[in-house]
Residue frames as a rotation matrix with the C-alpha (Angstrom) as fourth column:
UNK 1
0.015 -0.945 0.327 36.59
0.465 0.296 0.834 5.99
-0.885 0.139 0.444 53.94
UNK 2
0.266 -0.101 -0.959 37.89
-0.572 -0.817 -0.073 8.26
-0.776 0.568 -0.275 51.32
UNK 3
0.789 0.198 0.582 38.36
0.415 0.528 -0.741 6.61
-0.454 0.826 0.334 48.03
UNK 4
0.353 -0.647 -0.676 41.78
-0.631 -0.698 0.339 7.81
-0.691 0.307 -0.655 46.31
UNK 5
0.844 -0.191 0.501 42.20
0.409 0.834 -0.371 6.34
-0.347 0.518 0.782 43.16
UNK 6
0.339 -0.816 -0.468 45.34
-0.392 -0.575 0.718 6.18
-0.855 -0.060 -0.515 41.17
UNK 7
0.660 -0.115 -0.742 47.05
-0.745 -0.230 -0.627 6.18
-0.098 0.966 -0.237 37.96
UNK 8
0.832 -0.480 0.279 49.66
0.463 0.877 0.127 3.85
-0.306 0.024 0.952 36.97
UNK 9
0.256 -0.747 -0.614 53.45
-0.246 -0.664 0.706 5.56
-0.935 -0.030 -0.353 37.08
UNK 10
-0.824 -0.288 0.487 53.78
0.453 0.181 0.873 4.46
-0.340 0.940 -0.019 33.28
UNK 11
0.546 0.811 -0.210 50.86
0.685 -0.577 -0.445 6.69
-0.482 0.099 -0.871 32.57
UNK 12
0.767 -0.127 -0.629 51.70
-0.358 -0.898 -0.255 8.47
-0.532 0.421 -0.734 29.50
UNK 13
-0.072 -0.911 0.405 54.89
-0.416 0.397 0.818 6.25
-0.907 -0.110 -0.407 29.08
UNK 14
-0.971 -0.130 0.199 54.59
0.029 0.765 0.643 5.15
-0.236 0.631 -0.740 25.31
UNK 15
-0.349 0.933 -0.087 50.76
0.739 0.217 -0.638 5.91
-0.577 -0.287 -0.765 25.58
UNK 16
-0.904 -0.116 0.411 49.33
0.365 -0.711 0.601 7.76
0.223 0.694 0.685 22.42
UNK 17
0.023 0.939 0.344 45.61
0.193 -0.341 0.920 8.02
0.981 0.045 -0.189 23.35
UNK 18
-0.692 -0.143 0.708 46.34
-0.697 -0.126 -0.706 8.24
0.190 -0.982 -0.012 27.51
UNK 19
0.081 0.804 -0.589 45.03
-0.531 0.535 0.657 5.30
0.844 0.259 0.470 27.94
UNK 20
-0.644 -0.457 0.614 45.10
-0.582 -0.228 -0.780 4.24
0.496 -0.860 -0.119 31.37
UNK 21
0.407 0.447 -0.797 43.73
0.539 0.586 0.604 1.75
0.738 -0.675 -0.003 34.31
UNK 22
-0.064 0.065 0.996 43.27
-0.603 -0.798 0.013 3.19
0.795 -0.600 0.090 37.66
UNK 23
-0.292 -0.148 -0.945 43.84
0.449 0.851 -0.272 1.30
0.844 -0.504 -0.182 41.02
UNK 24
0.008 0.100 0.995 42.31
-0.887 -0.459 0.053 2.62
0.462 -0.883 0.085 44.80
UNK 25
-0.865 0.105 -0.490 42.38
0.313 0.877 -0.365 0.12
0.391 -0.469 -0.792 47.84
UNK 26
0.338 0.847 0.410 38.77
-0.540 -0.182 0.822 -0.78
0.771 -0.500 0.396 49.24
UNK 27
0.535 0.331 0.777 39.36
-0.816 0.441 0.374 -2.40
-0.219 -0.835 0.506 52.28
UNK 28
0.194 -0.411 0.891 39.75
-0.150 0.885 0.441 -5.98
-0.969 -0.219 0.110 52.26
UNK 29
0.425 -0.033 0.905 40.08
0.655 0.701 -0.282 -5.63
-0.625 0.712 0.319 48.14
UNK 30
-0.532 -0.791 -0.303 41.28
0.348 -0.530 0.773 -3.60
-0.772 0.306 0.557 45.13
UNK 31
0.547 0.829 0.113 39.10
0.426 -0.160 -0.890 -1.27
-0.720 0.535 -0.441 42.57
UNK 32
-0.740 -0.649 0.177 40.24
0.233 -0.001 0.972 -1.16
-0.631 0.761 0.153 38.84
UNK 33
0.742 0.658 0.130 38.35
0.410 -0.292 -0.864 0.92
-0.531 0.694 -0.487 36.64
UNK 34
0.278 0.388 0.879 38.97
0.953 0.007 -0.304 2.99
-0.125 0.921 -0.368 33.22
UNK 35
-0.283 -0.489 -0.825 40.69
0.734 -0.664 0.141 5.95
-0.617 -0.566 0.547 33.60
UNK 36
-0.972 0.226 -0.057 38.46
-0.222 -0.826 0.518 7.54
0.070 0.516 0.854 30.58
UNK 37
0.139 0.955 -0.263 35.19
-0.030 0.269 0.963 6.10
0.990 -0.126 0.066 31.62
UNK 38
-0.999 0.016 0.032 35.06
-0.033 -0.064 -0.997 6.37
-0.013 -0.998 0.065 35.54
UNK 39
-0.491 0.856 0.162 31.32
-0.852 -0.434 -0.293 6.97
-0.180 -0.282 0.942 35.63
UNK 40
0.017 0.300 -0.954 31.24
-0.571 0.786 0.237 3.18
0.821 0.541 0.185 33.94
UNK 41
0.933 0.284 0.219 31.94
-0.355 0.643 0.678 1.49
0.052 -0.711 0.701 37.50
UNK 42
-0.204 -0.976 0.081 35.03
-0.941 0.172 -0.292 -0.43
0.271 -0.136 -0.953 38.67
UNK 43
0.443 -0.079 -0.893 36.11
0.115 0.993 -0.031 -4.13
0.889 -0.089 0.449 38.80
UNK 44
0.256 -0.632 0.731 36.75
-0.937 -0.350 0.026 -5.19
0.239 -0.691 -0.682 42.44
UNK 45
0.547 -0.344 -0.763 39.13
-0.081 0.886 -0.457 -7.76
0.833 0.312 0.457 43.24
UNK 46
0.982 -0.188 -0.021 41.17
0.137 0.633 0.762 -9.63
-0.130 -0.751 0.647 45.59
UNK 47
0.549 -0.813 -0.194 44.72
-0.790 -0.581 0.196 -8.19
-0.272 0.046 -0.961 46.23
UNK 48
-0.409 -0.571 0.711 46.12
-0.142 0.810 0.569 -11.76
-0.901 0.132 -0.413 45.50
UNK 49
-0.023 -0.079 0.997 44.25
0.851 0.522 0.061 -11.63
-0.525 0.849 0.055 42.01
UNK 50
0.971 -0.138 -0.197 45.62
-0.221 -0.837 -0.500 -8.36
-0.096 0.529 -0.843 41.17
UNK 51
-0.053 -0.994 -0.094 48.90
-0.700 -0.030 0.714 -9.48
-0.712 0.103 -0.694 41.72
UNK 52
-0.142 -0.116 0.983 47.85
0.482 0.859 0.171 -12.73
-0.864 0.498 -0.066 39.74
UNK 53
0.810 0.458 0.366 46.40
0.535 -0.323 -0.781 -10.33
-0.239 0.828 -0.506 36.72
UNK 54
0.404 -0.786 -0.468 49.75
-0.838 -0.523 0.154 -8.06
-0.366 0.330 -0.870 36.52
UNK 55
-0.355 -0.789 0.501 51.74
-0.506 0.613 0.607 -11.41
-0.786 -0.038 -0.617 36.64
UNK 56
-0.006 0.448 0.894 49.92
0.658 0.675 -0.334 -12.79
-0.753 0.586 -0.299 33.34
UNK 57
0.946 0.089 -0.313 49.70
-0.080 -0.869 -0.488 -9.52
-0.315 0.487 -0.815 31.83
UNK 58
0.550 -0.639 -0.538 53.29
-0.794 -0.600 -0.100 -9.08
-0.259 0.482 -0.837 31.78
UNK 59
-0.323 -0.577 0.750 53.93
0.100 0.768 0.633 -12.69
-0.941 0.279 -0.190 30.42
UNK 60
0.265 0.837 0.478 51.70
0.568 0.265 -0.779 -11.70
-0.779 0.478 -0.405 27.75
């Protein structure tokens, strides 16, 4: 399986340093890594607690 990670369409949007989280589906989960450190590894999670982590984020 090909790995195809992606940016976030607000990439750039308000963003002075491109700072940036990256999102690919694995399978049964979801890999979130660093979009200036890739070689650092990626957090994988559970598509129901990515949706929980956006949904806190943007109460925050």
């Amino acid at each position: 399986m090909e790995v195809v990670w992606r940016k976030s369409s607000y990439f750039g949007a308000g963003s002075s340093g491109g700072d940036c989280v990256e999102v690919a589906e694995l399978g049964a989960c979801v890999g979130v890594r660093d979009s200036k450190a890739p070689e650092c590894g990626h957090l994988s999670i559970s598509r129901e607690s990515l949706v929980t982590l956006i949904g806190q984020i943007k109460t925050n």
